[in-house]
C-alpha positions in Angstrom: 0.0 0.0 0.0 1.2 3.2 -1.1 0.4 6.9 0.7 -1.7 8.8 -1.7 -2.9 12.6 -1.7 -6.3 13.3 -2.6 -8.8 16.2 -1.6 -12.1 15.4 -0.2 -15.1 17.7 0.2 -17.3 17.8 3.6 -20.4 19.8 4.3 -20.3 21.7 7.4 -22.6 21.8 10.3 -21.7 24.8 12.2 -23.7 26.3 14.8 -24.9 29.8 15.0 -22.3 31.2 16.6 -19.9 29.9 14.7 -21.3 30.9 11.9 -21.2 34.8 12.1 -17.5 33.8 14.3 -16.2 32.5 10.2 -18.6 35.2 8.8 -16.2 37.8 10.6 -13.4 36.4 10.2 -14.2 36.6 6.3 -14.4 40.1 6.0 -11.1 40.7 8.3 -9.1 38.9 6.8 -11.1 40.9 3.2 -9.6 44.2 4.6 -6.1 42.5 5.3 -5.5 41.3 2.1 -6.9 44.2 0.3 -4.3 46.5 2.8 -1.0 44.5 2.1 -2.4 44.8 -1.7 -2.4 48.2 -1.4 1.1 48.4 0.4 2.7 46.5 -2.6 1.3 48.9 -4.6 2.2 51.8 -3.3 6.0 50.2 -2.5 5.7 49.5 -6.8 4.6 52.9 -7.7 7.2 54.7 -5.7 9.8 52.9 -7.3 11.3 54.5 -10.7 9.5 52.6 -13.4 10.6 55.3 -16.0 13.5 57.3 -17.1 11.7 60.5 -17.7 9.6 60.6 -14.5 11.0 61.6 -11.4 12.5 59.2 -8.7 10.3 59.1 -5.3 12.1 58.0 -2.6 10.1 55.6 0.1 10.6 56.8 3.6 13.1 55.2 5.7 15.6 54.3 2.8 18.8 54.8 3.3 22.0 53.2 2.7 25.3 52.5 4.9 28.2 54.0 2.8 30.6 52.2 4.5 29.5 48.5 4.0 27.7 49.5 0.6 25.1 47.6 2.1 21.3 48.3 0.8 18.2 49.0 2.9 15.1 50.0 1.6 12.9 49.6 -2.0 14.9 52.7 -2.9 18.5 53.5 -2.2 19.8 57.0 -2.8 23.2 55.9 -4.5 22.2 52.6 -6.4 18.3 53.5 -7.0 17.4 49.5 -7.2 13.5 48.7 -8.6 12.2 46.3 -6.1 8.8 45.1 -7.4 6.4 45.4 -5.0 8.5 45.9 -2.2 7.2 47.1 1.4 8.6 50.0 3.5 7.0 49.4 7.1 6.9 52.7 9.6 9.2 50.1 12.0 12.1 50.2 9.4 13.6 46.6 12.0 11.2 44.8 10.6 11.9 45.2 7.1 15.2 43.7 7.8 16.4 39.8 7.9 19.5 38.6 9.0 20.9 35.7 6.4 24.1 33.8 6.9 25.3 36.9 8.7 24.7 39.8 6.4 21.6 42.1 6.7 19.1 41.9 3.9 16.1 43.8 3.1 12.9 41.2 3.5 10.6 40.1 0.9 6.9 41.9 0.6 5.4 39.1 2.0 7.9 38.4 5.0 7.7 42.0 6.5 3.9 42.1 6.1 3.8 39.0 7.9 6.3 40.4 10.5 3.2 43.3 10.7 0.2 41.0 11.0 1.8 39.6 13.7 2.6 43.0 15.5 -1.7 43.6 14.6 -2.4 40.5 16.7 -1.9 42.7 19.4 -2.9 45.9 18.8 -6.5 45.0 17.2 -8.7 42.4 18.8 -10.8 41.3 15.2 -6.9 40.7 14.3 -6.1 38.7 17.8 -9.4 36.4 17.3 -8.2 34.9 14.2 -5.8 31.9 14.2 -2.0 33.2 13.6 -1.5 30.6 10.9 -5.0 31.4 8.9 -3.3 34.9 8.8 0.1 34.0 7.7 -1.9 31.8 5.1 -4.2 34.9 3.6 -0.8 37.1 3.1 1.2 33.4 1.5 -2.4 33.6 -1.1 -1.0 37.4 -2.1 1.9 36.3 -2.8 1.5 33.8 -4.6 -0.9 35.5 -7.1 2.0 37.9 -7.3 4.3 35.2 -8.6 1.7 34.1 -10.9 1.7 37.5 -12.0 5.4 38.4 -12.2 6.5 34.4 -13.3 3.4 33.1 -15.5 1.8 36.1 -16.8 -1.6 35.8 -14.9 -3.4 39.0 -14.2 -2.3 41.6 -11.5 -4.0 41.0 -8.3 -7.2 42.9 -7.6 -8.9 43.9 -4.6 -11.8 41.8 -3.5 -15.1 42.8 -2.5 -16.0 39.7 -0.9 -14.0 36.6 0.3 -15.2 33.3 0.3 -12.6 30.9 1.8 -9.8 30.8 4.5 -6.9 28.4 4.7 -5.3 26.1 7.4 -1.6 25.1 7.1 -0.9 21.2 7.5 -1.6 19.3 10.7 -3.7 22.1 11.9 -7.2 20.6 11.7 -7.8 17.5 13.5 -10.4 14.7 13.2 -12.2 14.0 16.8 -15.2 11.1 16.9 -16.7 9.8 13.5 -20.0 8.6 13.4 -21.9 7.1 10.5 -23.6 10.0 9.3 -21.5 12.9 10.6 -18.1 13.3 12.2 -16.4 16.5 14.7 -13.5 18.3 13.1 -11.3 20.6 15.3 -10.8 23.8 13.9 -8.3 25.6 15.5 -9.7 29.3 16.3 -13.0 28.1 16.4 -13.7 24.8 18.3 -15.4 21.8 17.5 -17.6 21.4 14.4 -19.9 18.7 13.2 -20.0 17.9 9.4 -21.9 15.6 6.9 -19.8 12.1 6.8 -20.3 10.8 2.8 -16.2 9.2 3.0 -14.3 6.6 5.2 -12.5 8.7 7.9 -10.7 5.8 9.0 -8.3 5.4 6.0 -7.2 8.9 6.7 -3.5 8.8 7.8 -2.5 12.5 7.6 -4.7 15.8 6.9 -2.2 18.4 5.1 -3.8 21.7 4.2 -7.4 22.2 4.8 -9.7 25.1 3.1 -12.6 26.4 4.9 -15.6 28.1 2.4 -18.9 29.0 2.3 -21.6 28.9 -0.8 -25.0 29.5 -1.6 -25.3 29.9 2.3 -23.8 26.5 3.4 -20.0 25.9 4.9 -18.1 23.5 3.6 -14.6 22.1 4.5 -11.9 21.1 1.4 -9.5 18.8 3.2 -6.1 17.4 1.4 -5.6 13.7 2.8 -3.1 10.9 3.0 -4.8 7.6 2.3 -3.4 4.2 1.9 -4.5 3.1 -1.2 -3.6 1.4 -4.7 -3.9 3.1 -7.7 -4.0 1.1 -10.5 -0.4 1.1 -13.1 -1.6 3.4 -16.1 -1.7 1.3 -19.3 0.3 2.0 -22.2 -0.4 3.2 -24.8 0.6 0.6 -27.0 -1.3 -2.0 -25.6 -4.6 -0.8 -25.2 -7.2 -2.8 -27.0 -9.8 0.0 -27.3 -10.1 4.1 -28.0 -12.9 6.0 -27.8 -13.0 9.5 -29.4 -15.1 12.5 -27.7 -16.7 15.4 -29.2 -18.0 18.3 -26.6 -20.2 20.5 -28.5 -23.6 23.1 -27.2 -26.3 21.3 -28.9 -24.9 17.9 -27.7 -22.8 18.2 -24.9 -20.5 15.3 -25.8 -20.7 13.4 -28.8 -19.1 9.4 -28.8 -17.3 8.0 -31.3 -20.2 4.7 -30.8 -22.5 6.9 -32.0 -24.1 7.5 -28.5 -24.6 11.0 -27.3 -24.9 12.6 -24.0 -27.5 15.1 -24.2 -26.9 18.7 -23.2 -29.6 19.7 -20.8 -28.3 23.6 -20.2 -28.7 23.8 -16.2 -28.6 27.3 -16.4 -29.5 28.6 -19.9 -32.4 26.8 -20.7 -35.6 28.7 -21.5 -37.5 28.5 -17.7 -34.4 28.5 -15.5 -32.7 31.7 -17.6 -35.7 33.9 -16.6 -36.3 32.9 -13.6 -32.9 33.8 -12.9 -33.3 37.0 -14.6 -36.4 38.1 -12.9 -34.8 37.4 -9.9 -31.7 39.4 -10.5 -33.6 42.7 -11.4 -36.0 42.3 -8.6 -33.2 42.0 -6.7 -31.3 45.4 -8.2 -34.2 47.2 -7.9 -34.1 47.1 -4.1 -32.9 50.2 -1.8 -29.2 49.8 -1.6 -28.3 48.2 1.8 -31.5 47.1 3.1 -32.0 43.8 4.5 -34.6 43.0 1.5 -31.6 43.2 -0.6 -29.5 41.4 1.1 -32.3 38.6 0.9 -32.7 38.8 -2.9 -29.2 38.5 -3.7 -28.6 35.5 -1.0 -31.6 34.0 -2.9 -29.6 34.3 -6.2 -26.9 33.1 -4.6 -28.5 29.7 -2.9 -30.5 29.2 -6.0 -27.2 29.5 -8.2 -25.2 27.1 -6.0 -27.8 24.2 -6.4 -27.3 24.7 -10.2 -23.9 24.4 -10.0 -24.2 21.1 -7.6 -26.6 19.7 -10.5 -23.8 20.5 -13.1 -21.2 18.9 -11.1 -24.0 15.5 -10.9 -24.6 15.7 -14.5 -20.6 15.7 -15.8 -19.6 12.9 -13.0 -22.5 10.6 -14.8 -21.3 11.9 -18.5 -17.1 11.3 -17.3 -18.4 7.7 -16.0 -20.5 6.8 -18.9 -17.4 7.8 -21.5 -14.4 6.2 -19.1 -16.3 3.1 -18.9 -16.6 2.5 -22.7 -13.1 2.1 -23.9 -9.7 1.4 -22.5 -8.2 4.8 -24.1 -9.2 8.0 -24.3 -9.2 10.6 -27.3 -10.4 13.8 -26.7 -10.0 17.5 -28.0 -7.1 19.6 -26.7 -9.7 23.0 -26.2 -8.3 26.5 -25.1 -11.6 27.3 -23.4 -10.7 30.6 -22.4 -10.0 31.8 -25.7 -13.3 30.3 -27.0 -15.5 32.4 -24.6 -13.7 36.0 -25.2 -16.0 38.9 -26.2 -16.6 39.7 -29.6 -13.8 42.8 -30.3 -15.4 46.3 -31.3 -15.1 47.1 -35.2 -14.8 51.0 -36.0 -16.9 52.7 -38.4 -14.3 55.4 -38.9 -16.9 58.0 -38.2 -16.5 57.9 -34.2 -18.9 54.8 -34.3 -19.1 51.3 -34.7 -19.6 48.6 -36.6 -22.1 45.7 -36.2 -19.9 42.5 -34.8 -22.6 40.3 -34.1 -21.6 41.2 -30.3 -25.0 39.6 -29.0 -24.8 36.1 -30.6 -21.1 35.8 -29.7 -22.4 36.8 -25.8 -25.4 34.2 -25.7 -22.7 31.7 -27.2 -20.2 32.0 -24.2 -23.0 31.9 -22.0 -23.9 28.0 -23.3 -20.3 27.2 -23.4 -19.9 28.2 -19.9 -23.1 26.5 -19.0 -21.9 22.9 -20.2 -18.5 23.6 -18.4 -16.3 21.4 -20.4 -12.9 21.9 -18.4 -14.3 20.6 -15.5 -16.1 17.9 -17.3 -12.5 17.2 -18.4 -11.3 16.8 -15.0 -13.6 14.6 -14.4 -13.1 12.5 -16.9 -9.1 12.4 -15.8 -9.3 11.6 -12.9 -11.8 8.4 -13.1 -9.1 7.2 -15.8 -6.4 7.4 -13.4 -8.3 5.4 -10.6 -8.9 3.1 -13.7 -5.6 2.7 -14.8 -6.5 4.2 -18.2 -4.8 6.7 -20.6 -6.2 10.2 -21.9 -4.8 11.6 -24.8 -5.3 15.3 -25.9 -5.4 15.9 -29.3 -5.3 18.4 -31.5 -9.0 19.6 -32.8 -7.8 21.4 -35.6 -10.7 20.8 -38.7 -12.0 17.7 -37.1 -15.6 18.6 -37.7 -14.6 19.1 -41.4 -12.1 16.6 -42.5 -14.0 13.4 -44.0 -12.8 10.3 -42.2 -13.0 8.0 -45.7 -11.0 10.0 -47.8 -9.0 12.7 -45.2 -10.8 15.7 -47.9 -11.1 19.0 -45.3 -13.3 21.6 -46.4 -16.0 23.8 -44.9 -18.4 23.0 -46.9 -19.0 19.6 -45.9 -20.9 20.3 -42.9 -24.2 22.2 -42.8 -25.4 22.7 -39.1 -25.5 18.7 -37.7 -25.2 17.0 -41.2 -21.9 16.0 -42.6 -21.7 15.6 -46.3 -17.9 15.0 -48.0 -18.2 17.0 -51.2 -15.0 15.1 -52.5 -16.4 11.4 -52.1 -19.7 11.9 -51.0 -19.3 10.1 -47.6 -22.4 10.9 -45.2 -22.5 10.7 -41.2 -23.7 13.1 -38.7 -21.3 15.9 -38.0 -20.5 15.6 -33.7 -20.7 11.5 -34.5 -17.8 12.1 -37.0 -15.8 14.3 -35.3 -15.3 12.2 -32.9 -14.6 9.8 -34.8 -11.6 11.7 -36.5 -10.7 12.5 -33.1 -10.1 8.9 -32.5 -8.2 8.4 -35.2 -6.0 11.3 -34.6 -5.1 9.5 -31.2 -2.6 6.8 -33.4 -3.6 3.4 -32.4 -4.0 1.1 -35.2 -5.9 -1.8 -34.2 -6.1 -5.4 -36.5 -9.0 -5.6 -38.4 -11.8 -8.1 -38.0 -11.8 -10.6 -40.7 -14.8 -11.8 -39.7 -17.4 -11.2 -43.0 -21.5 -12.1 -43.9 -22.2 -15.0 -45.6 -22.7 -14.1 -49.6 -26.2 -14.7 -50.0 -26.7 -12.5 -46.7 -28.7 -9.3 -48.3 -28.9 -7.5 -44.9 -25.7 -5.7 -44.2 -27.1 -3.1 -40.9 -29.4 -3.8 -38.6 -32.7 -3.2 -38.5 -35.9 -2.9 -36.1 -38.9 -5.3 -36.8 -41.6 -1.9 -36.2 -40.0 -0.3 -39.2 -39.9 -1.1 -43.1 -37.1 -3.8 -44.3 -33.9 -2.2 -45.8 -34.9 1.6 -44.1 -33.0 2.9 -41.3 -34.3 3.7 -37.7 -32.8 6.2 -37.1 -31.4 8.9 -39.5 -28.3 10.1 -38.1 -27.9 13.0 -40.6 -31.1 14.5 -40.1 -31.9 13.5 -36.4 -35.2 11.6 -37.4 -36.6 8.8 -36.2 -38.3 6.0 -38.2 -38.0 8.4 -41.3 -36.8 6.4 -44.2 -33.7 8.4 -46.2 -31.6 6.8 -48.9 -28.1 7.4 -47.9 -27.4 7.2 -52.3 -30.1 9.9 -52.9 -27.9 13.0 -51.8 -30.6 15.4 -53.1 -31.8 15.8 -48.9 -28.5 16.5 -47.9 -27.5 19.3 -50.5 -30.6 21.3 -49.9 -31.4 23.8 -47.4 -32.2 23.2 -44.0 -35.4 24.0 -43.5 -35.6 24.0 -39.5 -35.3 27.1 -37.4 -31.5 27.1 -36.4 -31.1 27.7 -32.7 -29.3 31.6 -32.5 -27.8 33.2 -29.5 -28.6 36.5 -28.2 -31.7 39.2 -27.8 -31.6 41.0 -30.8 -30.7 37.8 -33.1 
C-alpha cells in the first residue's frame, strides 16, 4: 500500500455562533489582504518605473556607505526597482539577518512580521488563528508570482472573500460517526460535518480550506490515504479508443455513435428567466436594506444548487465515457479563448460597426453552462483510478475533415449534417468528429476478418416496427423512423429547412 494525496469535500454543520465567528473572520481577513495589496502597490509605484519621471524615494531608505550595504525599495546611491516591495513605519522589521549579512525582507515576510505585530494591537486581528493569517498574506503572494512568473493577471482587490486556509496538521479529526463526524478547527472549536467518505483510512490531513456557498460551509481537506492506484496502461497495448466530441447542442458526442445530451442547467428557456427576474427584482431594491441582502442571498443559494446539478450531470457523462473504452481521445480545447468577447469594429466615423456582439455573448453563456474543463477533470481523474490513458489531441478541422478520404473543407458540414463534397461520404457531423478524433489519437488496431455470408442481403441492422432495408434512425437528419436513402444526396444538398437555434436578444 502506497500513501496517496487526494482532496475530499465535507459539508459543514456549524452552529450559530460559529457561523457569524467564520462570517467575521471573512471580512477581516477581506480588509487584510486588500491593505498589504495596497502596500505592494504603493512600494511598486514609488519605485522609478521610467527614465523620464521623477524618482520618489520611500521613507526610511537609506544606505550604509561604509559597507555598501542596501536597505530600503529605494536606495539614494544605487536607485534598485524592487517590485512590490514594502517599506514598514518600524524600518527593524523590514530587515532579515541571512548567513550573517543584513538583507532587506521580501513583501510578503515584512507584512507578515506586521500582522503579527496587529495580533496585538487589534482584537478582530487577535481572534483569528496566527497561521490562517500567515496563510491569507502566502495567497498574495503567490498571485504575485503568478503574476510576475506566469503572466496571470495583477491581483485585484476583493469585494467579498469566500474561503480561509489552514496550514498542515492544523485541523484535526475527533469522533466519527456514521452520518456525521467532529472536526477541530483551530480558532473556532469543535464542528460537526456531513460524513459521505471513510474517515478511517485517513492517515494525515495536510492543508485544509474552509468556504462557504450558496449559504452553506463546507470544508476542502487534502488527505493521505493508503490506497492502490492502479499502473496506467500503455499506450501501445490498449485494445480500445474512444473519441469525444463536446459540443452546445450535444454536450458530448461518442465515437459509438451515443450522445450525451446537453440539458443547459442554467441557460435553458425556464431556469434563464427565472434567474433574470430574480436578479432585477433584486437590483431594484434600496441599496443596503435587508430586502436586498435577501434577494441576492436567494440568487446566490439558487445558483449554488445549479452548479451542484452541473457537477452530478458531468460525473454521470465522465463515468458513462471512461467506462466504454480502455483509451481515451479527446480535444485539446483553449476554453478561455473560445468564450472571449466579440472585439469592437470601428466605423471610422466615431462609431461602430455591427460584430454580431449579441450572438457571440449568448454563445459564451452555453459554453460556460456545459463547463467542459471541469467535465475534463472529471473524466481524468476516473481514468487514473482506472488505470486508463487520456490523450489530448489536436481539434484542428476535425468537424470538417472526412474520415474516408482525409478531404477538409467547410463546406461539408451544414449545421448537424456532414456531407464529403470530394467522395460523398455521409454521417452526422458531432458523431464524426469524434470519430476523426479517435483516429488522430494513433492506435492502429487489427481488423476483423470476420465477413457475412454471400447470400446475406442484410448488411445493418434493422428494427422489426420499421420497413425492411430503411434505417431507424437517420443520423444526418436526427429523425426517427424516417426512411432516407443514404445514395439519394438530393436531402442533404438542400437547405435546411428547421429554425437554427441563435444566440442572443436581438438575433
Amino acid at each position: 500500500m502506497i500513501q496517496v494525496q487526494i482532496r475530499w469535500n465535507f459539508k459543514l454543520k456549524p452552529t450559530k455562533s460559529q457561523k457569524i465567528q467564520m462570517s467575521q473572520w471573512l471580512t477581516t481577513l477581506r480588509k487584510h489582504r486588500n491593505y498589504a495589496l495596497r502596500e505592494r502597490n504603493i512600494g511598486f509605484d514609488t519605485n522609478n518605473q521610467d527614465i523620464d519621471t521623477s524618482v520618489v524615494y520611500a521613507w526610511g531608505s537609506w544606505c550604509d556607505t561604509e559597507s555598501r550595504t542596501e536597505y530600503g525599495s529605494c536606495c539614494p546611491l544605487t536607485c534598485p526597482v524592487i517590485k512590490h516591495g514594502v517599506v514598514p513605519r518600524d524600518l527593524g522589521k523590514a530587515l532579515k539577518t541571512s548567513k550573517g549579512v543584513v538583507k532587506w525582507d521580501s513583501a510578503s515576510g515584512v507584512q507578515m512580521k506586521v500582522t503579527t505585530q496587529l495580533r496585538h494591537e487589534i482584537p478582530a486581528f487577535g481572534n483569528i488563528n496566527s497561521d490562517v493569517l500567515q496563510r491569507n498574506i502566502a495567497k498574495l503572494d503567490a498571485a504575485f508570482t503568478n503574476f510576475w512568473k506566469h503572466g496571470r493577471g495583477y491581483p485585484r482587490y476583493l469585494r467579498a472573500l469566500k474561503s480561509f486556509e489552514y496550514k498542515p496538521k492544523q485541523v484535526k479529526i475527533g469522533s466519527i460517526k456514521d452520518s456525521y463526524a467532529i472536526f477541530y478547527l483551530p480558532g473556532i472549536g469543535n464542528v460537526k460535518m456531513h460524513n459521505s467518505r471513510d474517515l478511517k483510512l485517513v492517515k494525515d490531513v495536510r492543508t485544509c480550506t474552509v468556504k462557504t456557498s450558496g449559504g452553506y460551509w463546507f470544508i476542502s481537506m487534502l488527505v493521505e490515504i493508503s490506497d492502490d492506484l492502479p499502473q496506467e496502461k500503455p499506450v501501445n497495448e490498449v485494445k480500445s479508443v474512444v473519441g469525444i466530441d463536446v459540443g452546445v447542442n450535444k454536450l458530448v458526442a461518442v465515437s459509438d455513435g451515443s450522445f450525451v445530451e446537453n440539458v443547459r442547467i442554467t441557460t435553458n428557456s425556464r431556469t434563464a428567466r427565472r434567474l433574470a427576474i430574480r436578479q432585477r427584482a433584486a437590483s431594484r431594491k434600496l441599496k443596503g436594506s435587508k430586502n436586498k441582502a435577501k434577494a441576492f442571498k436567494k440568487i446566490t443559494r439558487t445558483k449554488h444548487k445549479l452548479a451542484l446539478r452541473r457537477e452530478g450531470y458531468n460525473w454521470q457523462a465522465a463515468s458513462k465515457i471512461v467506462k466504454t473504452a480502455d483509451a481515451i481521445g479527446r480535444e485539446d480545447l483553449n476554453i478561455k479563448n473560445m468564450v472571449k468577447r466579440a472585439k469592437p469594429k470601428h466605423d471610422g466615423k466615431g462609431g461602430y460597426k455591427k460584430n454580431g456582439a449579441s450572438r457571440k455573448t449568448g454563445l459564451n453563456k452555453v459554453i460556460l453552462d456545459c463547463g467542459w474543463g471541469d467535465l475534463f477533470n472529471k473524466i481524468a481523474w476516473l481514468a487514473v483510478k482506472a488505470g486508463k490513458p487520456v490523450i489530448a489531441v489536436n481539434p484542428k478541422h476535425s468537424s470538417q475533415e472526412c474520415p474516408q478520404c482525409g478531404h477538409v473543407d467547410k463546406n461539408n458540414r451544414s449545421g448537424e449534417k456532414f456531407l464529403c463534397t470530394n467522395c460523398g461520404h455521409t454521417e452526422h457531423a458531432d458523431t464524426k468528429a469524434s470519430i476523426t478524433i479517435a483516429k488522430r489519437v494513433g492506435l492502429v488496431f487489427p481488423k476483423n476478418k470476420r465477413t457475412l455470408p454471400a447470400d446475406c442481403g442484410k448488411v445493418t441492422p434493422v428494427k422489426t416496427s420499421t420497413p425492411k432495408r430503411v434505417e431507424s434512425r437517420n443520423h444526418a437528419c436526427e429523425s426517427p423512423c424516417t426512411q432516407l436513402s443514404l445514395f439519394d444526396l438530393t436531402a442533404y444538398t438542400v437547405v435546411d429547412s428547421r429554425k437554427s437555434k441563435r444566440y442572443g436578444k436581438n438575433s
